[in-house]
C-alpha positions in Angstrom: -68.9 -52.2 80.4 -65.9 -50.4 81.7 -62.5 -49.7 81.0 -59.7 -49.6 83.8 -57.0 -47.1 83.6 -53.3 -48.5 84.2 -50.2 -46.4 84.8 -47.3 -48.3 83.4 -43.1 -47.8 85.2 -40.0 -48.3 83.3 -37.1 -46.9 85.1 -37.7 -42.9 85.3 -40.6 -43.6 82.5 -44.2 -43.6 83.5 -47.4 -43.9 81.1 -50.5 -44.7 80.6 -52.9 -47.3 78.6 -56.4 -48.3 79.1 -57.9 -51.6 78.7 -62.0 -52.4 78.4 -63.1 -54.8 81.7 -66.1 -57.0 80.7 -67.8 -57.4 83.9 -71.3 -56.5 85.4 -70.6 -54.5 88.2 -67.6 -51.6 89.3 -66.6 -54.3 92.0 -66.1 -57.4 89.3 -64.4 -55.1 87.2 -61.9 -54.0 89.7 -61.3 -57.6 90.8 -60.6 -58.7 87.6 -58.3 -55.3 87.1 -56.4 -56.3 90.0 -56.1 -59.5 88.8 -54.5 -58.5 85.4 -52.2 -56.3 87.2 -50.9 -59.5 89.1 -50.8 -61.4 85.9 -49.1 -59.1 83.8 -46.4 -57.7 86.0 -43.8 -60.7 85.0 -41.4 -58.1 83.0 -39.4 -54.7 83.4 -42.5 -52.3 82.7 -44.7 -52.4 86.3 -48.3 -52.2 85.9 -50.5 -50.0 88.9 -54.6 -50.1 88.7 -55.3 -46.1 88.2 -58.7 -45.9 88.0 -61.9 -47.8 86.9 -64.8 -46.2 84.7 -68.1 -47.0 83.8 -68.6 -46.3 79.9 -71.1 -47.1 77.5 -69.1 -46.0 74.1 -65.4 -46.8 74.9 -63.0 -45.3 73.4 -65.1 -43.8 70.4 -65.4 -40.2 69.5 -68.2 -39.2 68.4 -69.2 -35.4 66.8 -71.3 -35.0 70.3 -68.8 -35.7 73.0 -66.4 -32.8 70.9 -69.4 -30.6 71.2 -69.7 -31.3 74.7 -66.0 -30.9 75.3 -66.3 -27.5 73.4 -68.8 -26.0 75.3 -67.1 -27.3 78.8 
């Protein structure tokens, strides 16, 4: 699993969101990231492919990843 990080324009506004990519390798996943970039960018905000990441809990916090983050 992996979850593709976009940055989003409006005007002088930037942001940005992360989705989770269903695919089986970093190289589907980015395909299908580029794709939804394509797809989406119909309106005002403009979507841009950051980054992709390979995850195994997306998204969840969890009392050992604040541990880790503690001691980092």
């Amino acid at each position: 699993m992996f979850m593709a990080e976009f940055k989003l324009r409006y005007g002088s506004m930037k942001w940005y969101v992360r989705r989770i990519v269903e695919a089986k390798t970093l190289e589907e996943a980015k395909e299908l990231a580029e794709r939804y970039v394509k797809a989406i960018n119909k309106g005002e905000v403009k979507w841009e492919l950051n980054d992709i990441y390979e995850v195994d809990k997306p998204l969840t916090i969890t009392k050992e990843m604040v541990e880790k983050l503690e001691k980092a």
